[in-house]
Backbone bond lengths (Angstrom), bond angles and torsions (degrees), N, CA, C in turn:
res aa  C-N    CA-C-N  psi(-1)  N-CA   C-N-CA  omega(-1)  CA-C   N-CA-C  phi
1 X - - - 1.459 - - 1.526 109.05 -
2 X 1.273 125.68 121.49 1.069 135.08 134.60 2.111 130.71 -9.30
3 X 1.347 124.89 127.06 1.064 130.03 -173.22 1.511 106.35 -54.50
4 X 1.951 101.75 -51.13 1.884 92.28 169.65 0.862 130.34 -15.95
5 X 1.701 92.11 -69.66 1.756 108.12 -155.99 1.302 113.01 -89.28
6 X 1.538 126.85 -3.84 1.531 109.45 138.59 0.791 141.73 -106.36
7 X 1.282 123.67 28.93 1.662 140.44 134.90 1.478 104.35 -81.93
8 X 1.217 164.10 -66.54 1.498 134.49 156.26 1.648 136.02 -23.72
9 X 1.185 96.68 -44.76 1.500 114.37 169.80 1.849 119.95 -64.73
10 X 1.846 98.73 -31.36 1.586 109.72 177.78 1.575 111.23 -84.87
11 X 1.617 96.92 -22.86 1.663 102.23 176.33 1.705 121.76 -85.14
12 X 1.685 104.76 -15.29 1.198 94.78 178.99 1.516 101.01 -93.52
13 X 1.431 120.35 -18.91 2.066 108.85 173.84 1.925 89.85 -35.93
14 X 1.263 75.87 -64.37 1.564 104.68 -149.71 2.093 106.61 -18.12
15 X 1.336 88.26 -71.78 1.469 113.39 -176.99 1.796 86.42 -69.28
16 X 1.041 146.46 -14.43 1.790 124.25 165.33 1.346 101.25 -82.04
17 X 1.059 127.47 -50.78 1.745 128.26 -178.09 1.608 105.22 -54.35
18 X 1.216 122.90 -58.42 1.295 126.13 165.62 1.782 126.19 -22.62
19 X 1.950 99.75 -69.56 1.178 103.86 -177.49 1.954 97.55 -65.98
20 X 1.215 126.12 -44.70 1.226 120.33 -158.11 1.897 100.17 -51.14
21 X 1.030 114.22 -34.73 1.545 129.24 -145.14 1.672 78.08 -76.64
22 X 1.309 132.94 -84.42 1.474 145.14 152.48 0.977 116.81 13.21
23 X 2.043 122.32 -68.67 1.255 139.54 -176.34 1.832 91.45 -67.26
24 X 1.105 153.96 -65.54 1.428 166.36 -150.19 1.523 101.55 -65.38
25 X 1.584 110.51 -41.64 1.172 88.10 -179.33 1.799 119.34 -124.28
26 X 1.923 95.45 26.81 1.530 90.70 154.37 1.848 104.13 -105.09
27 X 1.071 130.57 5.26 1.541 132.43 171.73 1.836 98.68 -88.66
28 X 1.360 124.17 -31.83 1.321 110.20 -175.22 1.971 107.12 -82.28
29 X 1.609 116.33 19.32 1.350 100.12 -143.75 1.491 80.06 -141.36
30 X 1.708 112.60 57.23 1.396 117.80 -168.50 1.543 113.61 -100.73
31 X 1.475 120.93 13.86 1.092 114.76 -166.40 1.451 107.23 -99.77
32 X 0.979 121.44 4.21 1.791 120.32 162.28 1.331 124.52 -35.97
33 X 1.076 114.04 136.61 1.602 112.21 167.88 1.345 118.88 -155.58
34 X 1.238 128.66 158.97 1.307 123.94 171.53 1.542 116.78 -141.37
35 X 1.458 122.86 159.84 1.276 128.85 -149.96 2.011 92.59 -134.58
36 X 1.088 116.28 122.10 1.611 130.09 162.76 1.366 117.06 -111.05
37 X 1.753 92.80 118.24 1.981 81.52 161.67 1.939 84.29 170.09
38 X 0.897 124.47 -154.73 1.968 141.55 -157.85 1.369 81.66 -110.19
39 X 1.596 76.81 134.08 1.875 88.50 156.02 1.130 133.98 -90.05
40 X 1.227 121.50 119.89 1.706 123.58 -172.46 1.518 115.75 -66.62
41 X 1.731 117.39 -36.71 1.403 131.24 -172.11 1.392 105.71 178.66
42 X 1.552 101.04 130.30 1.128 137.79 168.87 1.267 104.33 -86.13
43 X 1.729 100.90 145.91 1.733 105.07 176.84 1.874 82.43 -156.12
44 X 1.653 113.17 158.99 1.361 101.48 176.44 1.621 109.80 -87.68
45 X 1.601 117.89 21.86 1.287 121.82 166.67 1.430 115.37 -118.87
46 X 1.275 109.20 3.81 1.834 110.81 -177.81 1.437 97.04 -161.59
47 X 0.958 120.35 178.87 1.717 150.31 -169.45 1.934 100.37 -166.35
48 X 1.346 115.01 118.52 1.496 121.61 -175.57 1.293 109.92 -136.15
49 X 1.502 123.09 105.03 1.519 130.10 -163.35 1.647 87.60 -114.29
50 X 1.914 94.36 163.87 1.330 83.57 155.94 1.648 138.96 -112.31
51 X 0.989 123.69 -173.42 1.768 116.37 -170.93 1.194 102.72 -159.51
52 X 1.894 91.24 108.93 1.656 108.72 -172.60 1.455 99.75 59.21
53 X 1.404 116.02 -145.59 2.260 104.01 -177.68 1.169 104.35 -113.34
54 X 1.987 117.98 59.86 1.373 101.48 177.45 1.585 83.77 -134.68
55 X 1.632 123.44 138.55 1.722 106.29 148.86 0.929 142.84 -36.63
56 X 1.271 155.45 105.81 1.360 107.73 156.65 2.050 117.36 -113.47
57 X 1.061 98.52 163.11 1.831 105.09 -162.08 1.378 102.21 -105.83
58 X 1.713 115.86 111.60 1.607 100.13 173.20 1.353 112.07 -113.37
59 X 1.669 115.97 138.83 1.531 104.16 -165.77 2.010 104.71 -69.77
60 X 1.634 107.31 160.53 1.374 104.49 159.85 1.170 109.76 -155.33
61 X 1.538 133.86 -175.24 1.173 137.59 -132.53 1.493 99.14 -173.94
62 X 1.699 103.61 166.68 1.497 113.71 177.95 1.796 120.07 -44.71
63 X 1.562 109.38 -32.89 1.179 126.14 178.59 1.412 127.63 -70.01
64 X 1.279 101.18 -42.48 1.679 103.76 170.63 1.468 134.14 -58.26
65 X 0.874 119.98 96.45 1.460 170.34 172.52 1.745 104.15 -15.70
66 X 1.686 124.02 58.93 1.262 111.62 -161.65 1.685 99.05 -88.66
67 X 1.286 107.27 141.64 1.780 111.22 146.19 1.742 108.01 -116.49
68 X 1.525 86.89 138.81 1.947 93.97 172.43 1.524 95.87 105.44
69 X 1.176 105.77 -177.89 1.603 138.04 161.88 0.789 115.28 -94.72
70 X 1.561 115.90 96.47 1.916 124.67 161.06 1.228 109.21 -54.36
71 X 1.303 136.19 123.97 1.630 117.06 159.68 1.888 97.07 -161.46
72 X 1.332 107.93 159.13 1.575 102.05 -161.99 1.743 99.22 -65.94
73 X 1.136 97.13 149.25 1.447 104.01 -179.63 1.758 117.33 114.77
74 X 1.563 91.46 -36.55 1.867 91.48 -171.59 1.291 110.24 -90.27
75 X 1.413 107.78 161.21 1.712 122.94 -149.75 1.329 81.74 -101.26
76 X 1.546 114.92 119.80 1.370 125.87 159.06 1.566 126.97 -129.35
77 X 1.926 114.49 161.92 1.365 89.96 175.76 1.270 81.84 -127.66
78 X 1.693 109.77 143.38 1.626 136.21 152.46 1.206 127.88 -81.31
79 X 1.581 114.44 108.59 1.317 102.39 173.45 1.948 117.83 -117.47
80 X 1.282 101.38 139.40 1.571 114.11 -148.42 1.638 100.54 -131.59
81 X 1.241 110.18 -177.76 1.625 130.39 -168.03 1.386 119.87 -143.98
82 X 1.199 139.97 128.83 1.726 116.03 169.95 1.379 92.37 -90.11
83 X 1.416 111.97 149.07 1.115 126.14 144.33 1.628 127.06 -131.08
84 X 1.411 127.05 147.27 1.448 113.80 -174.98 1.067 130.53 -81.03
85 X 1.569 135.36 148.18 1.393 123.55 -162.46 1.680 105.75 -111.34
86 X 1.168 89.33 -39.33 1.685 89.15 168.86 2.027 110.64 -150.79
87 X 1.224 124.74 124.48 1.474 121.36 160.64 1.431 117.75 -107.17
88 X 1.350 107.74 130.08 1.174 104.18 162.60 1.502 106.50 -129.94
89 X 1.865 97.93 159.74 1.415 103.02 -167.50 1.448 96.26 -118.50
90 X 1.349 124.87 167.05 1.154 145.48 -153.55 1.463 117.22 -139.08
């Protein structure tokens, strides 16, 4: 083989390991979710709309990322993550 073609051949691992690495870790990163419906109450630590006839309350923070005018009444969608705060095992 030719120097080219294993430098093409080293560039395409490259860019397969890459995308694989990418694909691996948007399939491991399934805990997204999001919530649609009116907001019942605003707080500068939550936003709580409802969905179907149940509340639900999602916490937020300086970070969360608003576009629009929150205010009770407007049709919004939340999109959120669980993450754990503490496990313990037994």
């Amino acid at each position: 083989m030719n120097k080219t073609l294993l430098s093409q051949a080293g560039s395409f691992v490259l860019i397969l390991v890459a995308l694989l690495t990418f694909a691996g870790s948007a399939l491991a990163d399934d805990h997204n979710y999001q919530v649609t419906g009116p907001i019942l109450a605003v707080t500068p630590t939550s936003i709580t709309v409802k969905k179907g006839k149940d509340p639900w309350t999602v916490s937020r923070d300086t970070s969360t990322q608003v576009t629009g005018d929150i205010k009770v009444g407007a049709k919004v969608t939340i999109k959120y993550h669980m993450v754990a705060d503490t496990v313990t095992a037994k």
